[in-house]
Each structure stands twice: as C-alpha cells, then as structure tokens.
C-alpha positions as CSV (number, residue, x, y, z in Angstrom):
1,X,15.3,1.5,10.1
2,X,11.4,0.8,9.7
3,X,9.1,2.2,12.6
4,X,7.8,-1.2,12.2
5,X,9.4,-3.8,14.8
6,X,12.4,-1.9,14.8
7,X,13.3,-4.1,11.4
8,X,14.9,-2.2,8.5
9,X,12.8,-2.5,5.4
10,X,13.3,-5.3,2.8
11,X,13.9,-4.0,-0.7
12,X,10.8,-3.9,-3.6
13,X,10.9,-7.4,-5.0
14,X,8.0,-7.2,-7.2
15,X,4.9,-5.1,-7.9
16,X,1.2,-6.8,-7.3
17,X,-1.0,-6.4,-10.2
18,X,-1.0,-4.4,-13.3
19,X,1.7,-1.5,-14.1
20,X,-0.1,1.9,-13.8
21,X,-0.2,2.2,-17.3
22,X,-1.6,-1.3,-17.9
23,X,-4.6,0.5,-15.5
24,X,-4.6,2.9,-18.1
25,X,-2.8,5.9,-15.9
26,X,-2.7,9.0,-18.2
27,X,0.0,10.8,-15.9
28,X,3.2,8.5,-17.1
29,X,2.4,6.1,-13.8
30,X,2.2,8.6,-11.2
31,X,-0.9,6.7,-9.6
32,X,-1.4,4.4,-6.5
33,X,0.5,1.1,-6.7
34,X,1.3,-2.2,-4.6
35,X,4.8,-4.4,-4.1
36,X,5.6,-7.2,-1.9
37,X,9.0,-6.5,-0.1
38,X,11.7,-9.3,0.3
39,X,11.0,-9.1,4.1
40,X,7.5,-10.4,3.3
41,X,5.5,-6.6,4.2
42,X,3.8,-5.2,1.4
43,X,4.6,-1.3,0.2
44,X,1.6,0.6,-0.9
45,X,1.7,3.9,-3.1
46,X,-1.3,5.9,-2.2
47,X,-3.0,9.0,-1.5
48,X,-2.5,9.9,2.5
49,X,-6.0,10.5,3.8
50,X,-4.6,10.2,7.6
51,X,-6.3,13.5,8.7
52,X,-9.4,12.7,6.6
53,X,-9.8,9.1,8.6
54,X,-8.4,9.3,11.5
55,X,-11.3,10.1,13.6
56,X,-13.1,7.8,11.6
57,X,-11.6,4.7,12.1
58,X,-13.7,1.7,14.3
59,X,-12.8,1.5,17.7
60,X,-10.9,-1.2,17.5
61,X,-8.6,-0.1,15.1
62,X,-5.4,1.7,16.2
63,X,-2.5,3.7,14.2
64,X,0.6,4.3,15.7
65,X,2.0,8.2,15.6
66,X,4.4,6.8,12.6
67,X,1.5,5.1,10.4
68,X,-0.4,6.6,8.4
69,X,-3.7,5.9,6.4
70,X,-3.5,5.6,2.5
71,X,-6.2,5.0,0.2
72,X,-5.8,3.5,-3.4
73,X,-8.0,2.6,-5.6
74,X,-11.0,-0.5,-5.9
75,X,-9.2,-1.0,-9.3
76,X,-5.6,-1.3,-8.1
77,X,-6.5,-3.5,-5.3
78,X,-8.5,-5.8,-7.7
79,X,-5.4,-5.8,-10.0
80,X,-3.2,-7.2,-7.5
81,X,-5.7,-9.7,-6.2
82,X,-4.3,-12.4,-7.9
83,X,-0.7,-12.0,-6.7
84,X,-1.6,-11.9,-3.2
85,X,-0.5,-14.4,-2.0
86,X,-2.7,-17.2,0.7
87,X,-1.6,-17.5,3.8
C-alpha cells in the first residue's frame, strides 16, 4: 500500500523522456529518471534532498511525514517534457 490515499501503487508503464544513457549517463544509468504509473501518478528517481529543503520550502507548501523532496536534473525534466501529458 502507497502512503498516498491509501491506494496501492500502479505498476511503471512507461518512462518520460530520454533513457539515462540517451542523457549521456556515464554510470550504466544509475542517474535521476521519470515514469508514468498505470494508476496515472508519476514515479521520480532522484537524489533525496528532504533535510536540505525542508525548512526551505514556501509557506504554503506542505510534505507529509511519508514524502519526501527529490531533486533531478533541468535536463531530465526537459527530456520528458514532451511526454507529459496535458491535462
């Protein structure tokens, strides 16, 4: 079970943007990446900067004791900008 609604995660259904390599990853992939889950959510592969943020985040931003903040590249988002899909 997700934290997230109480719903159990969909499964990866496909990745958003360019493979890590394709970004020209010289660690065999091992680098921040984003997939759209059958459920419709969105799993992102990142570095957690949670204690970093925290205390930095506007005031009207929250983050629940199971979330946590994850930074990935300008480049990967970018990449996947074109698979995002509109609302």
């Amino acid at each position: 079970m997700s934290p997230d609604h109480g719903a159990p995660f969909g499964r990866i259904d496909r990745r958003l943007g360019s493979t890590p390599q394709e970004r020209g990853s010289m660690d065999n992939g091992t680098c921040p990446d984003i997939f759209e889950l059958s459920d419709g959510r969105f799993a992102i592969v990142g570095t957690d900067a949670t204690a970093e943020l925290d205390g930095h985040l506007p005031a009207d931003a929250g983050r629940a004791s199971y979330e946590r903040i994850v930074v990935i590249s300008r480049e990967t988002l970018l990449h996947a900008k074109r698979h995002i899909p509109d609302l």
